[in-house]
N, C-alpha and C positions, 0 to 999 in steps of 0.2 A: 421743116415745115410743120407747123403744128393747125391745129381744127377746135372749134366747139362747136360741141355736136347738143342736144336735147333728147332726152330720155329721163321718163319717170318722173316727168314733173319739172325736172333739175339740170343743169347745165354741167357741161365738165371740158374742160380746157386738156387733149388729147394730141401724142404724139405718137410717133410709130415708135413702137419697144417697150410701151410704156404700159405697165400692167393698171388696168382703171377696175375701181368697184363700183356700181350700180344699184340701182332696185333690180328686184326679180326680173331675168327675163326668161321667157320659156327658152328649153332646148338643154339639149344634155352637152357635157364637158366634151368638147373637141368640133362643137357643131360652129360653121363661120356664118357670122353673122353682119349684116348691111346695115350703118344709120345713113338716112337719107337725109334726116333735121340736122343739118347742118349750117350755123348760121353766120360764122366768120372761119376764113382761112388764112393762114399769114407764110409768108416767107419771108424767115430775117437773113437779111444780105449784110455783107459789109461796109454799105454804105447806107443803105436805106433798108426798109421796111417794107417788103410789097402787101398790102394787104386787099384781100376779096371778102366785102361786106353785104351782108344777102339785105331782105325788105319783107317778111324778118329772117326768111332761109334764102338760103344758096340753091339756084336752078344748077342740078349737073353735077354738085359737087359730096360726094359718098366718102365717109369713113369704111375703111374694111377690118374688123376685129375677130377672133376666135375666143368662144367658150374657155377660158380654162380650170374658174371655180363655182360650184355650186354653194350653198349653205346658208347655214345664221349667224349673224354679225353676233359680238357684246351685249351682255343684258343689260339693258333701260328699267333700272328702280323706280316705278310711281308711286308714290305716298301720299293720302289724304289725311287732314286732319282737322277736326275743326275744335278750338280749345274751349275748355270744360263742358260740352258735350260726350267725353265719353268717346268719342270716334273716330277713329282712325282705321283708315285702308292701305295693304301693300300689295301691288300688284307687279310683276316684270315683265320684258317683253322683250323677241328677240326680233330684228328686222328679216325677213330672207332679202337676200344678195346674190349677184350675180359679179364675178371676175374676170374683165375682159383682159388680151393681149391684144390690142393694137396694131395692125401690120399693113395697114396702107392710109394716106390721106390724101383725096384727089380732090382738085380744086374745081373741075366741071367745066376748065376750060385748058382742058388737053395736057395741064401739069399734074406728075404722080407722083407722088415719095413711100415707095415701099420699105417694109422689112427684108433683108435677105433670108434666106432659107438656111444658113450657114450661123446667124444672129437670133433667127426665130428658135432654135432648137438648143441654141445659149440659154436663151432666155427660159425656155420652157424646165429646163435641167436646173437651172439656178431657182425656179417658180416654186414655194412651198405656201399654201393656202393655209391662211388663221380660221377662218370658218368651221363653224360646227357643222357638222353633218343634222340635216332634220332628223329628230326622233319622234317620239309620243310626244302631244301635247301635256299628259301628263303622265305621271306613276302613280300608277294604287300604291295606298299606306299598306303596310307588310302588320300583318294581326298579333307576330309572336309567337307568345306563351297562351294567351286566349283562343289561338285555332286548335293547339294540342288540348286545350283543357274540353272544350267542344267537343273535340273529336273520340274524347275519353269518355264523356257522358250518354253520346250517342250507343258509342258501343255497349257500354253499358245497358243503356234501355234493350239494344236490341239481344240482351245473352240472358236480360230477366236476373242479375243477379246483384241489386244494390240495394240496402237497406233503406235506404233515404228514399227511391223512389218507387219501393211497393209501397201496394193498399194495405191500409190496416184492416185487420178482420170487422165486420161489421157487428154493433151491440146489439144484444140478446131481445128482443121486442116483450115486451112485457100487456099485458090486456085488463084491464080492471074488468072486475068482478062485478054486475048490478045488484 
């Protein structure tokens, strides 16, 4: 029995066992979570096809999945350019994602197709997430040699003892005579 569900804009064709990525959704790794937009369910048989098709969702009929990754996808290179102006932009971008496991598809009229607890915990052992973990939006630029050189002239001014940055004595004032 397989389901599409709706989330984040987007559709996603869902079966029990089956690890789905997503947009962000709130909640930490392990928490289970209900889609209720669910807009086709199908059971394929060996003869036919049963299919339950909603107007545009299904009354009744709930995906059940669990949390398993948090993170940020691949980075997205944007480049602008516009030729012989001189201009050109790079900007990248990472998506945040959500990692579901899938463990039940009910159709909203009293058929369930679960994951076993025996299969979920296969699955969870075999699960390695590609996702980055969120960091800084960005890194400060690291200064080098010019923090140590900063840091030499400071101390300097405060020990008074550098040629370059005492006063010179001041010249001898001289007064005409009437």
């Amino acid at each position: 029995m397989y389901a599409v569900i709706q989330t984040g804009g987007k559709q996603y064709k869902v079966q029990p066992g089956e690890v789905v990525q997503v947009e962000k959704l709130e909640g930490e790794i392990g928490t289970a979570t209900k889609f209720s937009n669910v807009l086709l369910v199908a059971k394929p048989g060996t003869d036919a096809t049963t299919i339950w098709l909603g107007k545009p969702m299904l009354n009744g009929a709930v995906v059940d999945a669990e949390i398993v990754g948090q993170g940020r996808g691949h980075k997205e290179i944007i480049v602008k350019m516009k030729r012989r102006k001189q201009y050109r932009r790079t900007q990248g971008h990472r998506q945040e994602l959500t990692q579901l496991l899938v463990l039940g598809v009910s159709n909203g009229s009293g058929e369930k197709l679960e994951l076993s607890a025996s299969d979920k915990k296969a699955k969870l052992d075999a699960f390695t997430s590609h996702l980055k973990a969120k960091g800084p939006a960005f890194s400060p630029k690291r200064l080098g040699s010019r923090k140590k050189l900063g840091a030499k002239i400071v101390a300097e001014n405060k020990a008074g003892g550098s040629s370059e940055s005492a006063k010179k004595p001041t010249a001898k004032k001289t007064t005409k005579k009437a």
